[in-house]
KENUKE-918225 format. One record per residue (C-alpha): residue number from 1; residue in three letters; x, z, y. Coordinates in steps of 0.5 Angstrom, whole numbers, padded with zeros to 4 digits. Each point is the difference from the previous one (the first is absolute). Layout:
BEGIN
 pos code    xx    zz    yy
 NUM  Ala     X     Z     Y
...
END
This chain:
BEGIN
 pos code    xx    zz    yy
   1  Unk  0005  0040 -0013
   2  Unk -0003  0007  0000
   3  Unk  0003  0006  0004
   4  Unk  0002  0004 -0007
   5  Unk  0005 -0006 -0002
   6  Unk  0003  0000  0007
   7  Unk  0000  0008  0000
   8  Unk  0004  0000 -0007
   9  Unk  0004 -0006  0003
  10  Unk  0002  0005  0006
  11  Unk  0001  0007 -0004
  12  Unk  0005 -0004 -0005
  13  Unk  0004 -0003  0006
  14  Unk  0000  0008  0004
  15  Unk -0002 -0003  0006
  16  Unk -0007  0004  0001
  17  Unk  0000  0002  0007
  18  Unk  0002  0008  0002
  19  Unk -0004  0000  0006
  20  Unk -0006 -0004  0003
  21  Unk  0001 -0007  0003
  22  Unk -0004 -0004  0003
  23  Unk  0003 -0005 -0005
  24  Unk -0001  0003 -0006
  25  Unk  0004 -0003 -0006
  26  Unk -0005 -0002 -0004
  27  Unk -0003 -0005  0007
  28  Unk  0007 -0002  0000
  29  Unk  0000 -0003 -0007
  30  Unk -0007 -0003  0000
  31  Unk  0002 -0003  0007
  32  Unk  0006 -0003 -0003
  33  Unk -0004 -0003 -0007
  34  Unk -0005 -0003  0007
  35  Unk  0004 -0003  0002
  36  Unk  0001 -0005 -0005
  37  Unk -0007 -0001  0000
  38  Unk  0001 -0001  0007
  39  Unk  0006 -0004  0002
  40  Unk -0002 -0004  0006
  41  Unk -0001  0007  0004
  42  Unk  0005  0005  0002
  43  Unk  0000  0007 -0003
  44  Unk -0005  0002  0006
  45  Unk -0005 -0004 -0002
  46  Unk  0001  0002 -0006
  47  Unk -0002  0007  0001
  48  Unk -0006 -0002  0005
  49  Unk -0004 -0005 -0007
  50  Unk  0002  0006 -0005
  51  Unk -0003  0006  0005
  52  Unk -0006 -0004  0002
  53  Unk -0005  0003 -0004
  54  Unk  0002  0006  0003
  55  Unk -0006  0000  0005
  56  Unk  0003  0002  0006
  57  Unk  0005 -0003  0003
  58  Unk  0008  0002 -0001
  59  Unk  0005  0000  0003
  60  Unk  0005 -0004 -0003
  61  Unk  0008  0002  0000
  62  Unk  0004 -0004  0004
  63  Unk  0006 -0005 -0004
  64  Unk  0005  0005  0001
  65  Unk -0004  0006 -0003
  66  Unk -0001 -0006 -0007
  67  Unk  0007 -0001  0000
  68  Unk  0002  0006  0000
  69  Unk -0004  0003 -0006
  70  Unk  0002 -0006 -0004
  71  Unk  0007  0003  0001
  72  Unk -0003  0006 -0002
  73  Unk -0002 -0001 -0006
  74  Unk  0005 -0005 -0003
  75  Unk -0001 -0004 -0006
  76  Unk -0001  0005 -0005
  77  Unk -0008  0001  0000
  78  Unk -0001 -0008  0000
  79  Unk  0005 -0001 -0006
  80  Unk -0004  0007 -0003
  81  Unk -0006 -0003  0001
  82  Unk  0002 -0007 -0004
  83  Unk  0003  0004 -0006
  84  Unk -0008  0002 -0001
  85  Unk -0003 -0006  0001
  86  Unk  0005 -0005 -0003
  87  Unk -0002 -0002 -0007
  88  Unk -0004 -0005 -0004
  89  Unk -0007  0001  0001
  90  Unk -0004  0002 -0006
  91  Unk -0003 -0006 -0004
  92  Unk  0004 -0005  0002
  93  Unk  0000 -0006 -0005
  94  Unk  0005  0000 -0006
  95  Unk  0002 -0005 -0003
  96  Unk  0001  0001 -0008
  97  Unk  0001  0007  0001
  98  Unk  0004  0001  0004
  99  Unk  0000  0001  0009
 100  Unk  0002 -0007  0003
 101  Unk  0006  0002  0006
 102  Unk  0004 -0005  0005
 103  Unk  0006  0002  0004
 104  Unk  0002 -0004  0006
 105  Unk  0003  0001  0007
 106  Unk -0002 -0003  0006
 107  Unk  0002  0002  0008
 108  Unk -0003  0002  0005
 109  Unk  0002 -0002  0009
 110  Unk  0002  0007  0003
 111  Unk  0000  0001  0008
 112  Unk  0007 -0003  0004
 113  Unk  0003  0007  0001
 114  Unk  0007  0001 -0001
 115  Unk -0001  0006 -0005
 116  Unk -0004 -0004 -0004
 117  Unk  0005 -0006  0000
 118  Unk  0006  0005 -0003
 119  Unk -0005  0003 -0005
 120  Unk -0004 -0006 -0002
 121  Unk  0005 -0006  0001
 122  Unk -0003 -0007  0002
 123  Unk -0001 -0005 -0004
 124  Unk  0008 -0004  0002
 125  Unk -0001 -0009  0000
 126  Unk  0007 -0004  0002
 127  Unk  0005  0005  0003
 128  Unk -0001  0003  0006
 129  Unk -0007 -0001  0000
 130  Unk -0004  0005 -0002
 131  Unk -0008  0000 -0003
 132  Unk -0005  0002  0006
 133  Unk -0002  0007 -0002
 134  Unk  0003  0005 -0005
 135  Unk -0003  0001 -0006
 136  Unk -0001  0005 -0006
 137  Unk -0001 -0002 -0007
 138  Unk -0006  0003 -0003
 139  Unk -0001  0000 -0008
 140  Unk -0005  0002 -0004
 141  Unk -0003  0000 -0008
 142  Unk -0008 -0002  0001
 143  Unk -0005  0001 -0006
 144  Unk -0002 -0008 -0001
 145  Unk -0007  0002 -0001
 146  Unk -0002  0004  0006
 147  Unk  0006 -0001  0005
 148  Unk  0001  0007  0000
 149  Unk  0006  0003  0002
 150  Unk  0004  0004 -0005
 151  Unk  0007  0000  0004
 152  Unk  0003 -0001  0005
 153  Unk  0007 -0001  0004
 154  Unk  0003 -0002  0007
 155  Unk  0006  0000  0003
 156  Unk  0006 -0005  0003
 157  Unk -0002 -0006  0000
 158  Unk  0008 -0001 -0002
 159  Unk -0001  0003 -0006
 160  Unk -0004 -0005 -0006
 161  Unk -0005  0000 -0005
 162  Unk  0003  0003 -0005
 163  Unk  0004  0005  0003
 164  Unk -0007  0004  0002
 165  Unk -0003 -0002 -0008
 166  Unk  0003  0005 -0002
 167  Unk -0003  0006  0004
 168  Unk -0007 -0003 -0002
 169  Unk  0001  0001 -0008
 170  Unk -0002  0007 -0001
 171  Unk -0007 -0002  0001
 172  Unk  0000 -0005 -0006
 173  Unk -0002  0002 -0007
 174  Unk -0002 -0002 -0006
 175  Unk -0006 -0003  0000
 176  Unk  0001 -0005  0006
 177  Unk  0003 -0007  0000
 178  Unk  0005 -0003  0006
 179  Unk -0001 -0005  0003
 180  Unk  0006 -0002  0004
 181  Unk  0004 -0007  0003
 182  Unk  0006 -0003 -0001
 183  Unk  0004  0003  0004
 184  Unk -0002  0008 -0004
 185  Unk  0004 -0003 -0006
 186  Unk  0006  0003 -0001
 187  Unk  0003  0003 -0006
 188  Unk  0001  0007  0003
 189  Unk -0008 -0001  0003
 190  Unk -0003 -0001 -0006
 191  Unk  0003  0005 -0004
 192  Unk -0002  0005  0006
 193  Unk -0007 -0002 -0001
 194  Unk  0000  0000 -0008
 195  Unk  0002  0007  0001
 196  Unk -0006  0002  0003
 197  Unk -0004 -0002 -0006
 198  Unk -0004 -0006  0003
 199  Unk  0000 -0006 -0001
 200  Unk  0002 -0006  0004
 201  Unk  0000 -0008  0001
 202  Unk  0005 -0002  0005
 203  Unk  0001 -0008  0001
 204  Unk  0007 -0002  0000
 205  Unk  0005 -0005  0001
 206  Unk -0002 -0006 -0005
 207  Unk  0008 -0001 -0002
 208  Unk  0002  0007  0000
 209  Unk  0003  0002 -0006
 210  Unk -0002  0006 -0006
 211  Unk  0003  0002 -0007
 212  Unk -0005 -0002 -0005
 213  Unk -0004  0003 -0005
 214  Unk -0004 -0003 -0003
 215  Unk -0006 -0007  0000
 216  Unk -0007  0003  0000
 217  Unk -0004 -0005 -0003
 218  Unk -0004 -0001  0006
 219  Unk  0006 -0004  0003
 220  Unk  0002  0007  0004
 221  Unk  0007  0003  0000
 222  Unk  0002  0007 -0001
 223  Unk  0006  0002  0003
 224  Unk  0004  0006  0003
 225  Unk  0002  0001  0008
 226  Unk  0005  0005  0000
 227  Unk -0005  0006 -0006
 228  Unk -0006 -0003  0001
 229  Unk -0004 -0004 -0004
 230  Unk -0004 -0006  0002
 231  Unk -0004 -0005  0000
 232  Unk  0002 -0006  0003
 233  Unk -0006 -0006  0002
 234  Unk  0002 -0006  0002
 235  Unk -0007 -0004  0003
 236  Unk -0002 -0006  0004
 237  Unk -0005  0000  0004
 238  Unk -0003 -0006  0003
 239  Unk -0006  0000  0006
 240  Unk -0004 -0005  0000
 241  Unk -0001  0001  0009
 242  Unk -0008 -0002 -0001
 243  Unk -0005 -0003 -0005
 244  Unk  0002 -0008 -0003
 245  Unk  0005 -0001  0006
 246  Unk  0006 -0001 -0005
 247  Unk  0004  0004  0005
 248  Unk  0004  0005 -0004
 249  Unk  0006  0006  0002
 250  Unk  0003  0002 -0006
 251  Unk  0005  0007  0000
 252  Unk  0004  0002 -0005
 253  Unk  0000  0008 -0001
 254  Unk  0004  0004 -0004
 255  Unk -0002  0007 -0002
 256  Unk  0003  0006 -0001
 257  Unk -0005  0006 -0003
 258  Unk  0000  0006 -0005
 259  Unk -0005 -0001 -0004
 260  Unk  0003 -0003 -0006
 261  Unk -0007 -0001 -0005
 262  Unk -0002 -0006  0001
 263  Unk -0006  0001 -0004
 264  Unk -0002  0006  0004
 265  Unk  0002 -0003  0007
 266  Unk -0001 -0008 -0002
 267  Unk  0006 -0004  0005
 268  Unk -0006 -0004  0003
 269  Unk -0004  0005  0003
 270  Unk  0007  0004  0002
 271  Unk  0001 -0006  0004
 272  Unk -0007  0000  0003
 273  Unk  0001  0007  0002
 274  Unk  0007 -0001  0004
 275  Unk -0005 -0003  0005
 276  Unk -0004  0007  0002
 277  Unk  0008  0001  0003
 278  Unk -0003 -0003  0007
 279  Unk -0005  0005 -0001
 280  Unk  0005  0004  0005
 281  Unk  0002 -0007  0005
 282  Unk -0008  0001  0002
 283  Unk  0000  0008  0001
 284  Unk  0007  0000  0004
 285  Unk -0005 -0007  0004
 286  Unk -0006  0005  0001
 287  Unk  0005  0006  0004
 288  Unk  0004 -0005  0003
 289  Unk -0004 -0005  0003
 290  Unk -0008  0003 -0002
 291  Unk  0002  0008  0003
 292  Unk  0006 -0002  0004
 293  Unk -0003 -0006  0002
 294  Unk  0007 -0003  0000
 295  Unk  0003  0005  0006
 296  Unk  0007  0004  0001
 297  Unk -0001  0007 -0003
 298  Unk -0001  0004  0006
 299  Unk  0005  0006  0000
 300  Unk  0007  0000  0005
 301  Unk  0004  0004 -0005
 302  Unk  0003  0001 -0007
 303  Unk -0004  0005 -0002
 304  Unk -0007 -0001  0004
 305  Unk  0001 -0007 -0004
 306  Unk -0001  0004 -0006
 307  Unk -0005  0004  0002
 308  Unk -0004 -0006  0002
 309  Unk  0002 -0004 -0007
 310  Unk -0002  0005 -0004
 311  Unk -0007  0001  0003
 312  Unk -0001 -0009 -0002
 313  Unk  0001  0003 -0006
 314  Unk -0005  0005  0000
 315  Unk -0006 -0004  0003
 316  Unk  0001 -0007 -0004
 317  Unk  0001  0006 -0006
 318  Unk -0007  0003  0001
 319  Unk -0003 -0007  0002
 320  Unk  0003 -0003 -0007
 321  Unk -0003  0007 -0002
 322  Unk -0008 -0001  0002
 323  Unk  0000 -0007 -0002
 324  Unk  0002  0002 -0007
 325  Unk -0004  0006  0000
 326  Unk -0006 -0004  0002
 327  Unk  0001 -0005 -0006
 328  Unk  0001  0005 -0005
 329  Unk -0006  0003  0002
 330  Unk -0004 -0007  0000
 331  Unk  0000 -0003 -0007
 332  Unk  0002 -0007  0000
 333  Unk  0005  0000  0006
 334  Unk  0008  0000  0001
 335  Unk  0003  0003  0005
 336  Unk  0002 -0007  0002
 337  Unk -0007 -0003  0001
 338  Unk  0000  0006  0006
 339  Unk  0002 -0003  0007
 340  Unk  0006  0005  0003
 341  Unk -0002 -0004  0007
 342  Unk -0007  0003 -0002
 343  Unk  0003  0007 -0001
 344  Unk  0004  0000  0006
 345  Unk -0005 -0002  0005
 346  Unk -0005  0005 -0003
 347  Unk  0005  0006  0000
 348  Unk  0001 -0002  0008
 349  Unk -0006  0000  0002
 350  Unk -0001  0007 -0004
 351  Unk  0005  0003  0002
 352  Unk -0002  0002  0007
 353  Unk -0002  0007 -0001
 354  Unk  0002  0006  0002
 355  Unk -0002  0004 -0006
 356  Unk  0005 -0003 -0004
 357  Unk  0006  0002  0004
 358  Unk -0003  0007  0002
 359  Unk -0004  0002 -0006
 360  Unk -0002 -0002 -0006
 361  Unk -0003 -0007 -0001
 362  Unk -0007 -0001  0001
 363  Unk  0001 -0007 -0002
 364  Unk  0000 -0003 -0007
 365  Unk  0005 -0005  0003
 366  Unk  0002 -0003 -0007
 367  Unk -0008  0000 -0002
 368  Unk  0000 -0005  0007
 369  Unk  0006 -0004 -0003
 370  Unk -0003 -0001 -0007
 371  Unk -0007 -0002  0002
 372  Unk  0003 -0005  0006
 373  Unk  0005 -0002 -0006
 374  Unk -0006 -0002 -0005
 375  Unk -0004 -0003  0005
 376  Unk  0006 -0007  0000
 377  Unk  0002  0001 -0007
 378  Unk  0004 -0006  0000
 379  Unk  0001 -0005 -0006
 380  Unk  0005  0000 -0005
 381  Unk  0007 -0003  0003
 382  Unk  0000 -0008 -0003
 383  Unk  0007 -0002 -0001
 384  Unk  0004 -0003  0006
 385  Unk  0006 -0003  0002
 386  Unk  0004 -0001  0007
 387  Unk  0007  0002  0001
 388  Unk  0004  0004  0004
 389  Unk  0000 -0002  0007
 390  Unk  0002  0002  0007
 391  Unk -0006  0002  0003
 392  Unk  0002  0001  0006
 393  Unk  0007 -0004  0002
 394  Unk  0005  0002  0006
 395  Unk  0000 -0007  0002
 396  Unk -0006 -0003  0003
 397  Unk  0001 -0007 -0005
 398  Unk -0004  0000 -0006
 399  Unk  0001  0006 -0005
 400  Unk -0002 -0003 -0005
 401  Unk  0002 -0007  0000
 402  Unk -0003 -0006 -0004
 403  Unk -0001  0003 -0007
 404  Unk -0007  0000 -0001
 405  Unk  0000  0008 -0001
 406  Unk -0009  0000 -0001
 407  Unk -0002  0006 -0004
 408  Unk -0003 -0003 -0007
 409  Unk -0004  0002 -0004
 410  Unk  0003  0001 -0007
 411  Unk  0002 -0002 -0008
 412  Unk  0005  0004 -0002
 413  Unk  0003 -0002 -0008
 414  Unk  0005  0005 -0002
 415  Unk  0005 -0003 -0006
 416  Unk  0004  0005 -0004
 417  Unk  0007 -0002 -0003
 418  Unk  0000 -0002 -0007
 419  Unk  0007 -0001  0000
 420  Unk  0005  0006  0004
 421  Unk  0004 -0003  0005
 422  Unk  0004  0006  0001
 423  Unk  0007 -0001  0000
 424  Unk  0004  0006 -0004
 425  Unk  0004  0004  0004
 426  Unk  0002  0007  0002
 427  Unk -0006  0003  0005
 428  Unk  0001 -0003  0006
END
């Protein structure tokens, strides 16, 4: 992160200081986005890793004096600083032209104060029982072939997905295709998204009911949702668990998508694209559970929390950054051939240099990435199966029961449907 885009960050936000501090405004961001390199230690000894290139010992500001110049500069610089990162990295795969995008959102544990539990709001089970810790939500549009952030908002965990959706639409256009879940498919969403001119292909309910159009030869449907024109694609897809084992499970898919050539955009290959959408499921597992090694965000109060989140944000975007850089600057590579756990363990171990807090940067630090990244370039992902589970279980019984939930390696067949079974009707 060089010191010309934290500066910038701090200019736009005005929180340049007025006077010399002992804790200058632009050490106070770089000790805040450490900190997420650093999440098993506290701030303290977050300072000591950044300035121990300094050469003579330095004597480190006590908690209070951290404390305090976190307040001091508020959530502006780090929410700065992500509007000049964010983004889809240059060269990032397309697919048929066009830039392949996911929308999802996940949650993420904040501390048990009761601040946070009036913000946030907790995760509720049967009455008068609340969830564990309080809880924010996070959501995100992810460019599929590299990871990369392109936006991002967060808030009360009370409030759902798609309430926050449309705070993210400003940063589609024409050009990008939408990835997104069932839960994304309303009508008013998908009349949103096809105002920005993308493109988008949304899996829907498999008995939800449209105003038909037309037959397409290919056996899709053209139908209208509330305006919008689009192509429906009902597909079986059945997955063999491994090789010659007869063990086999089978899903029925219907999509919902904008691209309605079918010659230009074959309903096969529409299908076979739906299945990058996981693309975002793996960056939120790479901030969550590689980053944050599954722990409490660490911030006590409303306001320190998005400061903190903002700086998540920050380090997994310019992690996803150098990795694609590294893969556009060696042919034959993808983005997602280069480890993140890789990037991150390289950025930690050369992070510990003053000069990148105090001066300019001395260390090609995105150079250590990608030479480290090329190194353990890793083989192209093979198709697997294993189903969603509880990983970790309050109880102390077994979390998975006696469903055999081995990770197989796997054949996947796609059937589209030559016969509609779309059930006419007002849009639903």
């Amino acid at each position: 992160m060089s010191t010309d885009l934290v500066d910038a960050a701090i200019d736009a936000a005005g929180a340049a200081q007025k006077r010399l501090r002992r804790l200058p405004t632009r050490v106070v961001v770089y000790v805040l986005l450490a900190g997420v390199l650093f999440a098993d230690v506290g701030y303290r000894q977050v300072l000591t890793r950044l300035t121990t290139g300094a050469g003579a010992a330095m004597r480190v500001p006590g908690s209070s004096a951290l404390s305090q110049a976190f307040r001091r500069i508020g959530v502006r610089p780090l929410a700065e600083l992500f509007d000049l990162v964010r983004g889809p990295a240059a060269g990032s795969p397309r697919w048929r032209g066009l830039r392949v995008c996911a929308i999802d959102g996940t949650s993420m544990f904040v501390p048990d104060t009761t601040a946070n539990a009036v913000a946030f709001g907790r995760q509720t089970g049967r009455p008068g029982a609340p969830g564990g810790y309080p809880m924010l939500r996070l959501l995100t549009i992810v460019a599929c072939g590299s990871r990369t952030i392109i936006d991002a908002a967060f808030g009360s965990y009370r409030i759902g997905e798609t309430s926050y959706a449309p705070h993210l639409l400003d940063s589609l256009a024409p050009g990008m295709v939408l990835l997104a879940d069932r839960n994304f498919a309303s009508a008013a969403l998908i009349t949103q998204i096809a105002d920005t001119g993308a493109q988008l292909l949304i899996r829907c309910k498999n008995g939800r009911r449209f105003t038909v159009v037309e037959s397409l030869g290919d056996g899709t449907t053209i139908a209208l949702i509330g305006a919008t024109r689009v192509r429906v694609i009902d597909a079986v897809i059945r997955v063999e668990l491994a090789p010659g084992s007869g063990r086999y499970r089978t899903g029925t898919y219907r999509l919902i998508t904008t691209l309605t050539d079918a010659e230009r955009y074959p309903a096969l290959a529409v299908v076979e694209l739906y299945h990058q959408r996981w693309e975002i499921e793996t960056s939120f597992r790479e901030t969550k559970a590689t980053l944050l090694d599954g722990r409490v965000l660490r911030a006590h109060t409303p306001a320190s929390i998005a400061q903190e989140v903002y700086a998540v944000l920050i380090v997994a975007q310019s992690l996803r950054t150098a990795i694609a850089d590294t893969a556009l600057a060696s042919a034959g590579t993808e983005p997602t051939q280069l480890s993140f756990t890789i990037a991150l363990n390289t950025a930690r171990d050369g992070i510990c240099c003053a000069a990148i807090v105090l001066t300019e940067p001395v260390t090609d630090l995105i150079g250590r990435i990608g030479t480290a990244l090329l190194a353990n370039v890793l083989p192209h992902r093979r198709s697997r199966s294993s189903p969603r589970i509880v990983k970790r279980a309050i109880s102390k019984h077994r979390a998975k029961g006696s469903v055999d939930r081995t990770n197989y390696t796997t054949t996947i067949t796609t059937r589209i449907h030559t016969t509609s079974s779309l059930t006419p009707g007002h849009t639903g």
